[in-house]
C-alpha positions in Angstrom: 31.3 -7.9 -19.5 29.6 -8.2 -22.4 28.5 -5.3 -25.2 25.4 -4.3 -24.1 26.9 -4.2 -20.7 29.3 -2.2 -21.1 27.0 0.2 -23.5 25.0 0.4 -20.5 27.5 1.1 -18.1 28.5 4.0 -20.2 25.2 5.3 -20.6 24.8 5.7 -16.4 27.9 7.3 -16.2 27.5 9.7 -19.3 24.4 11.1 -17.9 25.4 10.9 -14.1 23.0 7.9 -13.3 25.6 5.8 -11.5 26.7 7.9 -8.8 29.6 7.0 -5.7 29.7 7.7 -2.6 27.9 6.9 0.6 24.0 6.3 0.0 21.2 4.9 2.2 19.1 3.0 -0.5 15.5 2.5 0.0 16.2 -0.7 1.5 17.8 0.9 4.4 21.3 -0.3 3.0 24.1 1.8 2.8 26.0 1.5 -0.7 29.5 3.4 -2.1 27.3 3.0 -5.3 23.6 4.9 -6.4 22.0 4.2 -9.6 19.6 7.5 -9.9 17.9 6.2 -13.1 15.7 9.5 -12.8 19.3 11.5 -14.3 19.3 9.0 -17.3 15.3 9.3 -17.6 15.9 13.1 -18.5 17.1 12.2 -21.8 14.6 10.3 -24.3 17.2 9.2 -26.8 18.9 7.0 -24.2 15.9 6.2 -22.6 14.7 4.7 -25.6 18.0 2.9 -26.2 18.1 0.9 -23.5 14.3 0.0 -23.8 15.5 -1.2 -27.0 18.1 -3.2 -25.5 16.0 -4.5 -23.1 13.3 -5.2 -25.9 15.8 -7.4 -27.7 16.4 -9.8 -24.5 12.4 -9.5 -24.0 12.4 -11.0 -27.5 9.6 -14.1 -27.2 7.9 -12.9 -24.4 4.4 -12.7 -24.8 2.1 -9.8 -22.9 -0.6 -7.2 -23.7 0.5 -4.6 -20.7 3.0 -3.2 -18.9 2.5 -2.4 -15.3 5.5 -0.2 -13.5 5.9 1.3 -9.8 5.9 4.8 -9.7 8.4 6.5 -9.6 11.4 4.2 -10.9 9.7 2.4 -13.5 8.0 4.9 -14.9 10.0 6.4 -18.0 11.3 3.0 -19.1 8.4 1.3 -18.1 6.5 3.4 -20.6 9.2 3.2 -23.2 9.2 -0.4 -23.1 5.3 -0.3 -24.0 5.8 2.4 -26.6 8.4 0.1 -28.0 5.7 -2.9 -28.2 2.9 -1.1 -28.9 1.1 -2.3 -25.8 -0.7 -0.8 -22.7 1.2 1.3 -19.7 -0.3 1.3 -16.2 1.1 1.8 -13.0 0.7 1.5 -9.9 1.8 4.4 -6.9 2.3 4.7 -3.0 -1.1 5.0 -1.3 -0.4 5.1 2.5 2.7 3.4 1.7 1.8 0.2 -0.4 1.7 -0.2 -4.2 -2.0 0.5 -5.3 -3.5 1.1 -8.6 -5.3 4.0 -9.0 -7.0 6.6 -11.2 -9.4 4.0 -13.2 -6.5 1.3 -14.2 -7.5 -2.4 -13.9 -5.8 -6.0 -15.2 -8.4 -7.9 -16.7 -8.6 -12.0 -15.3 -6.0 -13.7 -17.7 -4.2 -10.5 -19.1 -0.7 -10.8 -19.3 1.2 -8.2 -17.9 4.8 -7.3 -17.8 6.8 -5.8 -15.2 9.3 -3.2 -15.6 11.4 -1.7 -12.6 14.7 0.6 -13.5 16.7 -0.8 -10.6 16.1 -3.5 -8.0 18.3 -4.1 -5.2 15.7 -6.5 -2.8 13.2 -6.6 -5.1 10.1 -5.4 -3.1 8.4 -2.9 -5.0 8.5 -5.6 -8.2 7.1 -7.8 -5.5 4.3 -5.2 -4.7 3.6 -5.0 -8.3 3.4 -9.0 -8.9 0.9 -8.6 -5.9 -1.5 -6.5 -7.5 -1.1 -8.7 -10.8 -2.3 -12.1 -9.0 -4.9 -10.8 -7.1 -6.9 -8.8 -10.0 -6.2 -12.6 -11.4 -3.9 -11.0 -14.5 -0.9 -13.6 -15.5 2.4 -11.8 -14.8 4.7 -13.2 -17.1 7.8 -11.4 -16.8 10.0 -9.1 -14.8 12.4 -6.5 -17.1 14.7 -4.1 -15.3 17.7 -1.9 -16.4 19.9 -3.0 -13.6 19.6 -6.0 -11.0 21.9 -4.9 -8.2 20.4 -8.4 -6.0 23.5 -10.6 -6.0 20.4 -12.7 -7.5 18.8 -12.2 -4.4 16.1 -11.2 -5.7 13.4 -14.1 -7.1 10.1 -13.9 -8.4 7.4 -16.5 -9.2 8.0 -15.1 -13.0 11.4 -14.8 -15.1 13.9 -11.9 -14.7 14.9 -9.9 -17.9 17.7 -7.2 -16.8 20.4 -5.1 -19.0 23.1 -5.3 -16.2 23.6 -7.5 -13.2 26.1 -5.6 -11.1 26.1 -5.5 -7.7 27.9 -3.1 -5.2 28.4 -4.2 -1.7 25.5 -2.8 0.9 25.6 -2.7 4.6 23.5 -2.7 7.3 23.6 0.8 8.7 25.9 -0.4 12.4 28.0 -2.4 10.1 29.6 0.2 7.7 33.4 -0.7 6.7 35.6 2.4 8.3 35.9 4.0 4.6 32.4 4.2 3.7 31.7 5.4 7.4 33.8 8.4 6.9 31.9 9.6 4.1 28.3 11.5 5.3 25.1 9.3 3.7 22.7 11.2 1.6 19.7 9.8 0.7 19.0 10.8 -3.3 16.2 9.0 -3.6 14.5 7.0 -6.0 
């Protein structure tokens, strides 16, 4: 593990963002692990530290907007433009599926950025990519704090992430005994 990895890792657990236990992640996978980024999104100075870490492996990567799902994405996805002085949008659930709302639009061509805090399958980065292609913007890039895919997850575009760690997740009749024992909660994200 390198550095930044293991700055991040300490970041989680000082503000109580990496959680264990048993967990029901928006997947519908159960996990011993939770990253709740929204614990970690309560305090600016690490949120911008780790958009600054993220802004250094970003480093050549050209774009005019960042677009992030609500809810994850949007404290570091907002960060991460502060950081590069470009446009935020997002987008939000709307009978659930991604949509943009309240006035925001990609012009044809702009080139938009991505920014998730955690992805585990990847759909809601998906979603956003969506949206990006079919109001004919140029996604460029996907940035997240942590990739918990097992790189699983692949888009059309590159992947930027802080951490690649992955925790084991189960389908919910296939729980080992251990992880069984333990009641799910569902923190959310």
């Amino acid at each position: 593990m390198d550095a930044v990895q293991t700055e991040v890792i300490d970041i989680f657990k000082r503000t109580r963002a990496l959680l264990q236990g048993h967990f029901v992640l928006r997947s519908g996978l159960h996990s011993g692990h939770f990253f709740q980024c929204a614990q970690v999104c309560q305090y600016m100075p690490e949120v911008e530290r780790l958009a600054t870490l993220l802004k250094a492996r970003l480093a050549g990567t050209s774009f005019t907007t960042v677009l992030a799902p609500a809810m994850g994405g949007l404290v570091i996805g907002q960060e991460v433009a502060r950081q590069f002085k470009s446009r935020f949008i997002f987008a939000e659930k709307e009978n659930n599926v991604l949509v943009m709302r309240r006035g925001f639009t990609i012009a044809p061509g702009e080139k938009i950025l991505v920014v998730e805090d955690v992805i585990t399958r990847g759909g809601r980065v998906q979603e956003c990519l969506d949206i990006v292609a079919q109001a004919g913007g140029q996604a460029v890039a996907v940035a997240v704090l942590v990739d918990r895919s097992e790189g699983k997850a692949k888009f059309s575009v590159p992947t930027i992430s802080l951490l690649e760690l992955s925790f084991p997740t189960y389908e919910a009749d296939k729980l080992p005994p251990e992880l069984a024992a333990i009641p799910a909660s569902k923190p959310g994200s």
